[in-house]
C-alpha positions in Angstrom: 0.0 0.0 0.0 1.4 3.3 -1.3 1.0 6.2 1.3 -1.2 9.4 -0.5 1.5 11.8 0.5 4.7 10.3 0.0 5.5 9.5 3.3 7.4 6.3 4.2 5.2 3.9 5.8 7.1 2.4 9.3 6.4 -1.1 10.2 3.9 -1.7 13.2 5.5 -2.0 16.2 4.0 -5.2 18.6 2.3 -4.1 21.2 0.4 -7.1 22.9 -2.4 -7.4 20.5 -3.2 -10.3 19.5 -3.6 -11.1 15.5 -6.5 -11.8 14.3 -8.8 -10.9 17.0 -11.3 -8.6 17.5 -9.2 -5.9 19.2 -10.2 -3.4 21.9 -10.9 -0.8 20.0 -14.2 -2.9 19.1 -16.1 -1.7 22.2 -15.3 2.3 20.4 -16.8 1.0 17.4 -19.5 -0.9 18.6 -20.6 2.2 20.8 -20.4 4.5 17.7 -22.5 1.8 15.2 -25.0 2.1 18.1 -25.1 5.8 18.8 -25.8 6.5 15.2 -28.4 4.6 15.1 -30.1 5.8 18.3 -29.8 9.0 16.9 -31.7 7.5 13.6 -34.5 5.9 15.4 -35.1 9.4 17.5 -35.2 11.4 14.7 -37.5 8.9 13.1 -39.5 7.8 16.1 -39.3 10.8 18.8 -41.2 13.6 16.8 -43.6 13.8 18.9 -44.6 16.7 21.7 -45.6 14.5 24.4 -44.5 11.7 26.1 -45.6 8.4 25.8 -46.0 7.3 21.8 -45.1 3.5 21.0 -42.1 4.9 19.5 -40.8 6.8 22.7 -40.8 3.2 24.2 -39.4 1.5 21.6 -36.5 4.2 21.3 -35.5 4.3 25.1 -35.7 0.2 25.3 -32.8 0.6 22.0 -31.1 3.0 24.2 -30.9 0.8 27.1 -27.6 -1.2 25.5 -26.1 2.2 24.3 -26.3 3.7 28.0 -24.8 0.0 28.9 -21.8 0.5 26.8 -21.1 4.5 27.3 -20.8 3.5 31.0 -19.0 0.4 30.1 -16.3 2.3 28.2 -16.2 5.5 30.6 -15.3 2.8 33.4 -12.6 1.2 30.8 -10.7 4.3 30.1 -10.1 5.1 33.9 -10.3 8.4 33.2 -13.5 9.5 34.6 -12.3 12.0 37.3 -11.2 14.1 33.8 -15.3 14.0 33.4 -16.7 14.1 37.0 -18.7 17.2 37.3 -20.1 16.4 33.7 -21.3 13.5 34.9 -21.9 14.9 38.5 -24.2 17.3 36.8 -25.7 15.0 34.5 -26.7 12.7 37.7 -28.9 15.9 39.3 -30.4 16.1 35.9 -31.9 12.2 35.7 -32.2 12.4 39.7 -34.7 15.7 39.7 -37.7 13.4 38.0 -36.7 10.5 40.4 -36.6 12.4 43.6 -40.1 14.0 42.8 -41.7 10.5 42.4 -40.7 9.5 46.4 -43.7 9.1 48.6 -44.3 11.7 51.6 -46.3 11.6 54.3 -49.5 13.2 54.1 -48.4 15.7 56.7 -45.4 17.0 54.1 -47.1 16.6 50.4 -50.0 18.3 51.9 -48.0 21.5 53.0 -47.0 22.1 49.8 -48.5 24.5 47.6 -51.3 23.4 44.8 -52.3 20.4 46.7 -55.7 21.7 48.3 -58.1 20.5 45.7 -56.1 16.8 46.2 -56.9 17.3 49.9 -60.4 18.3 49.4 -61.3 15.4 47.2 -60.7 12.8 50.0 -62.1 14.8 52.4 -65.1 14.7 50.7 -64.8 11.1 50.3 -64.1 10.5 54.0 -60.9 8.3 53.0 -57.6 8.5 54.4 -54.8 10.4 53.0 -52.5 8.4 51.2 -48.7 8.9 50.9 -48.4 11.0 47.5 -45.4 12.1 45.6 -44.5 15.3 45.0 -45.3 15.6 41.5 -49.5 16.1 40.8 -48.9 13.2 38.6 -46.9 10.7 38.6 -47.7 8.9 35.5 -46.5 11.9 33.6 -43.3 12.1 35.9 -42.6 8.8 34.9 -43.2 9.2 31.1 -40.8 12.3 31.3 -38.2 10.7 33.3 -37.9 8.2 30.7 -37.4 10.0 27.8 -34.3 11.0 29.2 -32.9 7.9 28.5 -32.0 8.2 25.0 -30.4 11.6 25.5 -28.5 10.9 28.4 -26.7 7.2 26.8 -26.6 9.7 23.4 -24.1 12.2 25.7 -22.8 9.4 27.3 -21.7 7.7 24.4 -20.3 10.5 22.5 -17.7 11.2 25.5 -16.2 7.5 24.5 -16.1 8.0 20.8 -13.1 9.1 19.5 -12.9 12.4 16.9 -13.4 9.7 13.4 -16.7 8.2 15.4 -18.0 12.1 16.3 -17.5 12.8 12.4 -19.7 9.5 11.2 -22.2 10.5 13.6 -22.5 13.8 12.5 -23.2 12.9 8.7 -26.1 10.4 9.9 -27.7 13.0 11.3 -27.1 14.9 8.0 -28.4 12.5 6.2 -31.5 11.2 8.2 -32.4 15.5 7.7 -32.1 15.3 4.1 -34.6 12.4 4.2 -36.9 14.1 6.4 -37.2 16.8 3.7 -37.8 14.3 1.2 -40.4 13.2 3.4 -41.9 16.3 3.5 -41.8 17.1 -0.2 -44.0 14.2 -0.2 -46.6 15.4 2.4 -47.3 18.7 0.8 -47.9 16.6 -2.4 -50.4 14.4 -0.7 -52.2 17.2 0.7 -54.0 17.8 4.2 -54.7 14.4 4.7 -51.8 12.8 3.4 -51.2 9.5 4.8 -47.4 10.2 5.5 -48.3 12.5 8.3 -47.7 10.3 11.0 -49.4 12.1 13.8 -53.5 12.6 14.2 -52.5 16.5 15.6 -50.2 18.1 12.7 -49.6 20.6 11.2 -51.6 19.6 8.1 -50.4 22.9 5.3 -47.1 22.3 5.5 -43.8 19.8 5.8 -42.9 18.2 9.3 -41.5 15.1 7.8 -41.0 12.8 10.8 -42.5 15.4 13.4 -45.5 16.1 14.2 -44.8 20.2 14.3 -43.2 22.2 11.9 -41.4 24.3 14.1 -39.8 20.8 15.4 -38.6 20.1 12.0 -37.4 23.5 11.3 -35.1 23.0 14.5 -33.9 19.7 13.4 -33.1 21.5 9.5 -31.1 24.3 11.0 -28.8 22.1 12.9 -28.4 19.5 10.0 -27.5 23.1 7.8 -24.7 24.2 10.0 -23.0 20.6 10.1 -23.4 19.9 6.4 -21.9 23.5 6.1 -18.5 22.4 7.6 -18.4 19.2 5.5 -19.0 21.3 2.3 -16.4 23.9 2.9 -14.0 20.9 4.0 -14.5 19.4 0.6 -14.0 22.8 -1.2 -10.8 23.1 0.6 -9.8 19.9 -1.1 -10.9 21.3 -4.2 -9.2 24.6 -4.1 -6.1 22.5 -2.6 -6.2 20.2 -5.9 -7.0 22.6 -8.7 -3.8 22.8 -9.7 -3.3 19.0 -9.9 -5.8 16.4 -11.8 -7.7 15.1 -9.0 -10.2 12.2 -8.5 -13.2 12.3 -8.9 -14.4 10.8 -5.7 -13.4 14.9 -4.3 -16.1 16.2 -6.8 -18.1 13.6 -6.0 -18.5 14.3 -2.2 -18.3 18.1 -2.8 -21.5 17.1 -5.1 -23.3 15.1 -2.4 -22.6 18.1 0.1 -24.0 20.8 -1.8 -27.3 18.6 -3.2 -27.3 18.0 0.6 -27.4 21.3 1.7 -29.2 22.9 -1.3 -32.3 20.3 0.2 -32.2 21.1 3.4 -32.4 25.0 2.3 -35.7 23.9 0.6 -36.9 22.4 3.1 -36.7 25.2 4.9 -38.7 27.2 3.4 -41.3 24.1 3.0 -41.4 24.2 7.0 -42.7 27.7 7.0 -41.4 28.0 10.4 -40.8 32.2 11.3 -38.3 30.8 14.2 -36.7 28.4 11.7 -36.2 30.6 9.2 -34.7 33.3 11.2 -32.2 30.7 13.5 -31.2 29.8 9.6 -30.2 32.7 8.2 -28.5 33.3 11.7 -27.1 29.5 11.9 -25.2 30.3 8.1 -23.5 33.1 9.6 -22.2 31.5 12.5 -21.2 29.0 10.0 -18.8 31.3 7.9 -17.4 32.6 11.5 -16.5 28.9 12.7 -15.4 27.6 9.0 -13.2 30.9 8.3 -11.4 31.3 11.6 -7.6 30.1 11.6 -8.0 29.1 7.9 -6.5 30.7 4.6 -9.2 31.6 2.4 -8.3 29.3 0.0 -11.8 27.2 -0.3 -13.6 30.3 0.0 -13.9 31.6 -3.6 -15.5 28.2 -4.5 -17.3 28.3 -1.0 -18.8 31.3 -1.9 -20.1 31.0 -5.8 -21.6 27.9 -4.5 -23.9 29.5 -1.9 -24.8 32.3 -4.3 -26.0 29.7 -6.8 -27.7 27.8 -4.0 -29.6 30.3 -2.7 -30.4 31.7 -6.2 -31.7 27.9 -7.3 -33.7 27.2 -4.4 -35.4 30.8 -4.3 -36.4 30.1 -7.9 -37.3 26.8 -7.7 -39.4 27.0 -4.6 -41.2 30.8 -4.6 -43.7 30.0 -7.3 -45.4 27.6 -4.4 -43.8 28.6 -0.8 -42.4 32.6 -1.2 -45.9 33.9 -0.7 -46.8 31.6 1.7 -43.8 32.4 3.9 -44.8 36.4 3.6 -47.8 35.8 4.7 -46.1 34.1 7.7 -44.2 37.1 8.6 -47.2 39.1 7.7 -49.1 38.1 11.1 -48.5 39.3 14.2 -45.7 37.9 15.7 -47.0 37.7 19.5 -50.8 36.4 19.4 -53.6 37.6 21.9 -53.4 33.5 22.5 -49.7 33.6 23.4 -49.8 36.5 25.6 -52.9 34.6 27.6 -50.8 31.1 27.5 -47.7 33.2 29.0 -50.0 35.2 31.7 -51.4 31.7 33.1 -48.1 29.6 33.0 -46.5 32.8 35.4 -49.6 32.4 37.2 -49.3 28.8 38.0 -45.7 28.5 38.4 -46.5 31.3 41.5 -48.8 29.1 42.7 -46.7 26.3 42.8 -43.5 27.5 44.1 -40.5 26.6 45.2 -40.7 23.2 44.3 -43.2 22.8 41.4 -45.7 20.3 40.1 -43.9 17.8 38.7 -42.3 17.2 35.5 -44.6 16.5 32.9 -47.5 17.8 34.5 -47.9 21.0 32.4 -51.2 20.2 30.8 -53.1 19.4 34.0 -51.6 22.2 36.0 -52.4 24.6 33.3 -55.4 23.6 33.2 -56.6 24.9 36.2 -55.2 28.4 35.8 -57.0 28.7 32.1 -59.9 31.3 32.5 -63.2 30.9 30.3 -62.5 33.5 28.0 -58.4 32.3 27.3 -60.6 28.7 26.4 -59.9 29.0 22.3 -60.0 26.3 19.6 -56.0 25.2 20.1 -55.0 23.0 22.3 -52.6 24.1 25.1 -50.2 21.2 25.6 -47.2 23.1 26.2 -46.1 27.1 27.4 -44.2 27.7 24.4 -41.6 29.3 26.5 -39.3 26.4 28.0 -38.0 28.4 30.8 -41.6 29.2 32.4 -42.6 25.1 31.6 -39.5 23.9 33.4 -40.4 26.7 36.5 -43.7 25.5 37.1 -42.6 21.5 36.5 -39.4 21.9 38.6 -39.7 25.2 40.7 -36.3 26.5 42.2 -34.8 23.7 42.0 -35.1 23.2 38.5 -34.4 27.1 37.3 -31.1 26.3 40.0 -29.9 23.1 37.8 -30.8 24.3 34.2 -28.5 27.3 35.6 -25.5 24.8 36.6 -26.2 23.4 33.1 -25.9 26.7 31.4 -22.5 27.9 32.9 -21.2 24.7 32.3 -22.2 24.6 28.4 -21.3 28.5 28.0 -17.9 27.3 29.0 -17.4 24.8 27.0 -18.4 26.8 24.0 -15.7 29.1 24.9 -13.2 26.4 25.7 -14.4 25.1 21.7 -13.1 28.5 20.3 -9.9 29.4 22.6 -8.4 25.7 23.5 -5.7 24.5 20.8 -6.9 21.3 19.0 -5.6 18.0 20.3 -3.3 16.3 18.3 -5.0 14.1 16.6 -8.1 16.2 15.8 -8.5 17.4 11.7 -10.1 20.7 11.3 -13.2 19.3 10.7 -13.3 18.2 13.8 -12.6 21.6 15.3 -15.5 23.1 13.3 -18.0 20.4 14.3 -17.3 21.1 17.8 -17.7 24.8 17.3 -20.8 24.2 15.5 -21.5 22.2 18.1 -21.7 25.3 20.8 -23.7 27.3 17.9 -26.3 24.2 18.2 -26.8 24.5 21.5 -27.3 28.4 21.4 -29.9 28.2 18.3 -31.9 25.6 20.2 -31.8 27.2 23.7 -33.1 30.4 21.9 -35.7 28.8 19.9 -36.5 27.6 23.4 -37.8 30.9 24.2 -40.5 31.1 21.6 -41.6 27.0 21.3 -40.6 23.3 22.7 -38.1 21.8 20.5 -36.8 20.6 23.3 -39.4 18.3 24.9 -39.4 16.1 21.6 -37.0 13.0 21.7 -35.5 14.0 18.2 -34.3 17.0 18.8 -33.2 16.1 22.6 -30.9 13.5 21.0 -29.0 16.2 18.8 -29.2 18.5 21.2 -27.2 15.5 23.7 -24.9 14.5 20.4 -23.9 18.4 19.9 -23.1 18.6 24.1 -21.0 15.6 24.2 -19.1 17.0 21.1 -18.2 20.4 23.2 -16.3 18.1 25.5 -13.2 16.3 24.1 -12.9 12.5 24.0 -12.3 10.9 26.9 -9.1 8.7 26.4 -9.3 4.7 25.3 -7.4 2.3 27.3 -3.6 1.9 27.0 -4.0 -1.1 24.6 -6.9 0.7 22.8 -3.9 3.9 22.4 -1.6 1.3 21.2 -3.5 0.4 18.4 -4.4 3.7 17.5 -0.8 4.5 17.0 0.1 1.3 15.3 -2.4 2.5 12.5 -1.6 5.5 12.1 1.9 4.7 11.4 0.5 2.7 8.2 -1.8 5.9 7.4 -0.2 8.9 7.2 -1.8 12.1 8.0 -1.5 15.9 8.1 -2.0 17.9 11.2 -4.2 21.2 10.1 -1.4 22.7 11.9 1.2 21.9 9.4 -0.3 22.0 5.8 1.5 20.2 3.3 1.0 20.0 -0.5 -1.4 17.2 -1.6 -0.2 14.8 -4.2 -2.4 14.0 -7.4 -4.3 11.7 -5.6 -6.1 14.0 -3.2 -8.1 12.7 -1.2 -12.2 13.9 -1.0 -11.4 16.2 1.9 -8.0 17.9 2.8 -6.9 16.5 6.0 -9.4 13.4 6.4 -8.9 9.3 6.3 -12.4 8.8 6.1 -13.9 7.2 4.2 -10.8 5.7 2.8 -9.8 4.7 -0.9 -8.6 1.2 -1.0 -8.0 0.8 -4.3 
């Protein structure tokens, strides 16, 4: 085998691995085969806006194994004390739902605030007082604590993968995005009642592909945009890198694939009709050019540049003789409803009423109820505040607002640790700007937070948990796991974004990459 850049290959060294076997680098791979497709199935299952769809169980029972072998391999790599207030912090997070589910004593639930009409009931009854939870509902609890699973062995996971197992995650969620759009190209075909809208309450005008709301999908297109961003201006790197040379065509192939990509996922878009998607977009692309263009040359941008032009200029053309109206008229109403305003007055109202230690998690709905006046009763149904921070206050109380606090800080540092800490040695720069794409994730869906729930679907809480576990760096294999690592990457050679070297005439589809490899 003939190295790409003309670099000697070295023999591999032993280093107590046995031939032929299956290596320990197989629990790495294993856990990345799975992640990926935990993050399929939640895309594909979880679009839902409540708890407790056939497909919510069916995703956190796949999860199960994943959380199995993130814990497995975080115990392997003895190097959890480098981790321990992320997982310190993610332990208050799954223990919050848990603790509300203890029994009291009647003497303690019932001093809390919000229980009266419980405590009238079974006085009117004459019966006992039971022990009750804290939360108003603990079915709802328990549906809510569970849907934590698949986000939490997502993170979990993604702290054992190394940087090549972050990247192939990353273009599943790319692609499972592109498919959704396809998905939804499809549903506006088939009309209102097209039977590819998988959910009874939908948004019936418009694309949601595998959601059942269209601001949920929006959410889920911006974030796929901003990755497939970084893995089209890696390619036109390798194309302005190679223009001097004749080059493969596997590098205009994926540069191709990229732009179709992301050319899609502009359209669908503007199929989604979402005001809060279409505005986190146009804000997502420009944090895109900051976190491609910092520390580079400009030498993929010229190509970088026509391209988006001609993107924006095709899918503008293509798609304003059915959707450019529509989208106007969007824009054209008024941004805060009457409805909104009465949603947001009633939520404040009951989260008073239930402080400091809220109603429960999950609980929203029959809590809300309760606070709704007669004339605030219109034809929508309230299922969620639209505003995350006021849901999780009345849910959670203090101690909730307290923790998503902790959680907060903790992300806004690694965000800034993503931009300021030198990349680790074996990290490519497309591994830097997934992880700085990673912190603008988290921003865009905290913000759109604000305004909607794209949060409390299992979808986007798995994305949201891939693009946190990517602010923080891998954690390290085991010593034979290190050993192999090395071993191979004496037979591949590679190029540190810190030393650019020419490429040879057989460039490979991006700059700096190995993957996927040409074995030719």
């Amino acid at each position: 085998m003939r190295p790409r850049w003309g670099c000697a290959t070295q023999p591999i060294r032993r280093s107590g691995i046995k031939r032929g076997g299956a290596g320990p680098g197989l629990g790495r791979a294993l856990s990345s085969y799975w992640t990926a497709c935990v993050i399929l199935l939640a895309i594909v299952l979880g679009g839902a806006t409540r708890a407790g769809f056939l497909g919510d169980a069916v995703l956190q029972l796949i999860a199960l194994p994943l959380l199995w072998l993130a814990l497995i391999g975080l115990i392997e790599s003895r190097e959890t004390s480098r981790v321990r207030w992320v997982l310190s912090g993610l332990a208050m997070v799954v223990a919050l739902p848990l603790l509300q589910l203890v029994p009291l004593p009647p003497s303690v639930w019932t001093s809390l605030p919000g229980r009266s009409a419980i405590t009238s009931t079974y006085e009117l009854l004459g019966d006992p007082l039971p022990a009750f939870p804290l939360t108003v509902s603990p079915e709802a609890t328990w549906l809510s604590a569970l849907s934590l699973v698949p986000a939490v062995a997502i993170f979990l996971s993604v702290l054992t993968l190394g940087y090549e197992q972050r990247r192939h995650v990353s273009l599943v969620v790319i692609a499972v995005a592109v498919v959704s759009v396809f998905l939804g190209l499809l549903q506006v075909a088939g009309g209102p009642n097209s039977g590819l809208r998988f959910y009874t309450v939908t948004n019936t005008s418009e694309a949601v592909g595998f959601f059942a709301n269209r601001n949920h999908f929006a959410a889920l297109l911006y974030v796929a945009m901003l990755f497939c961003f970084c893995w089209l201006f890696e390619t036109s790197e390798a194309l302005a890198e190679a223009r001097a040379a004749k080059f493969g065509s596997k590098t205009v192939i994926y540069f191709a694939v990229f732009a179709v990509a992301f050319i899609v996922l502009m359209a669908g878009q503007l199929m989604a009709r979402s005001r809060a998607g279409l505005l986190l977009s146009v804000v997502a692309l420009l944090a895109g050019f900051i976190v491609v263009m910092s520390g580079r040359r400009a030498r993929g941008q010229r190509y970088l540049s026509k391209f988006l032009l001609a993107a924006i200029a095709i899918v503008v053309v293509v798609c304003s003789p059915f959707a450019l109206f529509r989208i106007l008229d969007r824009f054209g109403t008024e941004a805060v409803s009457d409805a909104r305003v009465a949603i947001i007055r009633n939520t404040i109202s009951a989260a008073e009423a239930y402080m400091p230690l809220g109603s429960g998690l999950g609980t929203f709905v029959p809590v809300y109820q309760t606070f709704e006046k007669p004339s605030d009763i219109a034809v929508t149904y309230v299922n969620h505040a639209h505003n995350d921070l006021l849901e999780l206050w009345v849910e959670t109380g203090i101690p909730g607002i307290l923790l998503l606090s902790v959680c907060i800080v903790w992300l806004a540092r690694r965000a800034i640790a993503a931009w300021t800490t030198a990349e680790a040695d074996d990290a490519r720069r497309i591994d830097r700007d997934l992880t700085r794409s990673a912190a603008v994730v988290i921003g865009l869906l905290l913000a759109h937070s604000l305004v909607d729930y794209p949060l409390r679907t299992s979808a986007n809480l798995a994305v949201f948990a891939f693009a946190a576990g990517l602010l923080v760096p891998p954690v390290q294999a085991r010593r034979a796991d290190r050993e192999m690592a090395e071993a191979n990457s004496r037979m591949v050679p590679h190029r540190s974004s810190r030393t650019p070297q020419p490429v040879r005439q057989r460039a490979l589809w991006y700059a700096d990459g190995e993957w996927p490899s040409d074995r030719n």
